[in-house]
C-alpha positions as CSV (number, residue, x, y, z in Angstrom):
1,X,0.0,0.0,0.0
2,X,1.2,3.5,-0.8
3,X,0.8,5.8,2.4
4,X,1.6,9.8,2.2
5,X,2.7,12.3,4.5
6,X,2.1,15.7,4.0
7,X,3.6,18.5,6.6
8,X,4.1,22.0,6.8
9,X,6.2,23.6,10.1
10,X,3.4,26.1,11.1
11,X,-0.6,26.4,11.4
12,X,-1.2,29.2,8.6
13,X,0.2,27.4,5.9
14,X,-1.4,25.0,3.5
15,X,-1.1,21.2,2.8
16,X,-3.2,21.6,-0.6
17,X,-0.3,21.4,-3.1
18,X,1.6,18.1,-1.1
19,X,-1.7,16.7,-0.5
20,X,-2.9,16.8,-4.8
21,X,0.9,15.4,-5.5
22,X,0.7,12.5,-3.3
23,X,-2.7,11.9,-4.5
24,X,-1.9,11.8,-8.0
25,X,1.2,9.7,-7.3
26,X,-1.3,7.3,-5.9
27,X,-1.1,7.2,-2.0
28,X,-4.4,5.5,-0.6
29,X,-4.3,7.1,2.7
30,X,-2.5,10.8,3.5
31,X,-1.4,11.4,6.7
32,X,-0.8,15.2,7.4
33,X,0.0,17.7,10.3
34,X,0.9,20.9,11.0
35,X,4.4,21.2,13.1
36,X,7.9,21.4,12.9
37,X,9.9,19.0,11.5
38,X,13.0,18.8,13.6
39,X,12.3,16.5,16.3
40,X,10.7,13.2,14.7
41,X,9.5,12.4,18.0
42,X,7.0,15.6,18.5
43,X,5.4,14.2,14.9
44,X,2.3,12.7,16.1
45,X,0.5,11.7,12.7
46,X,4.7,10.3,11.6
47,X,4.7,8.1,14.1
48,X,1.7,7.1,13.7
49,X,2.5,6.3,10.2
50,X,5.7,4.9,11.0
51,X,3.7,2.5,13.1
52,X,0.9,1.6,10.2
53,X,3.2,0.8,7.7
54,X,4.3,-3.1,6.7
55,X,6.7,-5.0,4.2
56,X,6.1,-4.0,1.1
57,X,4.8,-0.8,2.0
58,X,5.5,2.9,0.6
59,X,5.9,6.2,2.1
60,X,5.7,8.9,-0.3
61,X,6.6,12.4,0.4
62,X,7.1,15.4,-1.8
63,X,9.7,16.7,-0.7
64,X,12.4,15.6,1.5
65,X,12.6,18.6,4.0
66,X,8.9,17.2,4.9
67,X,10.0,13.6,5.9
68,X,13.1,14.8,8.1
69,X,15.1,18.3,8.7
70,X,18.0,16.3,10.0
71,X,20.9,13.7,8.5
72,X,21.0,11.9,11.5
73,X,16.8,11.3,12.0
74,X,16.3,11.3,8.2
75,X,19.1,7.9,8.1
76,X,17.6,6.4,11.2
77,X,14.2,6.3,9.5
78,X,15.2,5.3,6.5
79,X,16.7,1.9,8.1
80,X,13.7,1.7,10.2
81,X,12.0,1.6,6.9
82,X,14.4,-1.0,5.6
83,X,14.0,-3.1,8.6
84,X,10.6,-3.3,8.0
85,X,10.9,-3.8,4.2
86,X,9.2,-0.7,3.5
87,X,10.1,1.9,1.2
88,X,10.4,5.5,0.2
89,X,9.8,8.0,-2.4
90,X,10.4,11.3,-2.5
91,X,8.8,13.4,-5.4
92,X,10.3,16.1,-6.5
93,X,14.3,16.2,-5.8
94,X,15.5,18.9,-8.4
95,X,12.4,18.3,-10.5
96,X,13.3,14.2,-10.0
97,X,12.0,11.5,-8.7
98,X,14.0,9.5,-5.8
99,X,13.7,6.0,-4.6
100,X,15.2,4.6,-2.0
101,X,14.6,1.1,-2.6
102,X,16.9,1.5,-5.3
103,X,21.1,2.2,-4.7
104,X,21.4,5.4,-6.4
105,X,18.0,6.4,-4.3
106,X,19.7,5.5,-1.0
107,X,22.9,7.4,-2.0
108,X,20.9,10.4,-3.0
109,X,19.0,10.6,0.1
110,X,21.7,10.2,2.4
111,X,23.5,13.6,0.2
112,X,20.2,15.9,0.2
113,X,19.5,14.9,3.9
114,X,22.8,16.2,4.8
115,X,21.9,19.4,3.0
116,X,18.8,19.7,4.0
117,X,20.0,19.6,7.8
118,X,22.9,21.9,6.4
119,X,19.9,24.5,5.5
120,X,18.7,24.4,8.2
121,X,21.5,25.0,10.3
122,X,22.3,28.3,8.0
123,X,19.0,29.8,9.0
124,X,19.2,29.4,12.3
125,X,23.0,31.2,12.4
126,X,21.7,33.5,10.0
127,X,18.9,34.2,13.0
128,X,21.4,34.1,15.7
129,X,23.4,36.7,13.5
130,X,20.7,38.7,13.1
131,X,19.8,39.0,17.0
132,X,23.3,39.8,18.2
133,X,22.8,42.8,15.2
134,X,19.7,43.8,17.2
135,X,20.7,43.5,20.6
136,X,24.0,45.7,19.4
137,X,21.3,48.1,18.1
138,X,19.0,48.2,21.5
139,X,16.1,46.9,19.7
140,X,16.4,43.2,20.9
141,X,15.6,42.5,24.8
142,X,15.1,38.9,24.6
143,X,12.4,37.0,26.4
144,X,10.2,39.2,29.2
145,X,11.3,37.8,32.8
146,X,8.5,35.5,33.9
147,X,9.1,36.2,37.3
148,X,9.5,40.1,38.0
149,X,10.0,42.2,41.3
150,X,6.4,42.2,41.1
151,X,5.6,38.3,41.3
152,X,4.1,37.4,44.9
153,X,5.9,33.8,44.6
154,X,9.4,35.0,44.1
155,X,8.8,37.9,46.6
156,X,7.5,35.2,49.0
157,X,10.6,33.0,48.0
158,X,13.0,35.7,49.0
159,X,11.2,36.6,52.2
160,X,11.8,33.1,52.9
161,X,15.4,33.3,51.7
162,X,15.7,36.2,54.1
163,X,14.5,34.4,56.8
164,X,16.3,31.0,57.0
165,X,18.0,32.2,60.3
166,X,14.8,31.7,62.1
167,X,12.7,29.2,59.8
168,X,15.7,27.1,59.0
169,X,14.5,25.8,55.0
170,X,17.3,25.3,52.8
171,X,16.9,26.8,49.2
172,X,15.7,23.3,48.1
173,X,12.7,23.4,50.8
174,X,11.9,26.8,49.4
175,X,11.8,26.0,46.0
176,X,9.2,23.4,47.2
177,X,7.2,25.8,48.9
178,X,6.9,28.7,46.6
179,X,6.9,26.4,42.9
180,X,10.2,28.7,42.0
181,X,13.0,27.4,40.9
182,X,16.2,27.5,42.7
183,X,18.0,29.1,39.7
184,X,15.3,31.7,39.7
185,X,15.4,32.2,43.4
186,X,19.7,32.9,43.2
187,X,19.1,35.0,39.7
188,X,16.5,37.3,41.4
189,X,19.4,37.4,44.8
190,X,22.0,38.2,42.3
191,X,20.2,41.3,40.9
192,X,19.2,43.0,43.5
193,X,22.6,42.7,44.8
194,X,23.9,44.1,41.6
């Protein structure tokens, strides 16, 4: 049986154009979602296909950067698939089509996972480069503090930091107590010192 798997990394975009390819390259049953690809494990509807498919089976995909973002999961999934005697096709490689139940189709795959994780990887330096650009400008802050002067568990925490002379709680105990983190506990210590 041909299965397909259509994804796309965010809510607002559209499966339409995988889901009419996979269709007309004759997958019986589509699974799709809409989530990031880098972590194979946070792919509900893949693993759930990973777990319907049998020997003789196919998963088709239309592109590559939809099956995996990364060399490393992309490999291990393909010899999952080839434990399991099922194999994989990939649409539209440079206007080609790639099979990996042939040689050349396991070579290829194994070269335009790579880049594909290498992509990948250059967007989010380029995104790193761009922050550092904007923090050197002012314009970046970062994330917003969860837990300002204002928040009546940390302020409770350090009361109780204060206070371990006469209540005797280790920074562990407090933690407990007020659901704040040690780390957060020291952090806020270390800035009103500062």
């Amino acid at each position: 049986m041909k299965y397909g798997y259509a994804r796309v990394s965010s809510t607002g975009q559209d499966l339409t154009a995988q889901i009419n390819a996979l269709k007309e390259a004759g997958c019986e049953k589509i699974f799709k979602e809409k989530v990031s690809g880098r972590d194979k494990n946070k792919r509900p509807q893949f693993q759930k296909l990973l777990e319907t498919v049998k020997e003789s089976d196919t998963i088709v995909v239309s592109k590559l950067d939809r099956f995996a973002r990364s060399t490393k999961d992309a490999l291990a999934t393909i010899d999952q698939l080839k434990e399991k005697s099922v194999g994989l096709i990939v649409l539209n490689v440079s206007g080609e089509k790639l099979d990996t139940t042939t040689s050349t189709g396991k070579l290829m795959v194994t070269v335009l996972s790579a880049v594909a994780e290498f992509e990948a990887d250059m967007i989010r330096e380029r995104q790193l480069e761009g922050i550092e650009l904007a923090k050197q400008r002012g314009v970046y802050k970062g994330r917003p503090h969860t837990y300002t002067d204002k928040h009546k568990g940390l302020q409770h925490a350090l009361e109780l930091y204060r206070d371990r002379d006469n209540n005797s709680l280790t920074v562990n105990a407090i933690a407990e107590i007020t659901k704040i983190s040690r780390a957060t506990i020291y952090r806020a210590l270390r800035e009103l010192e500062g």
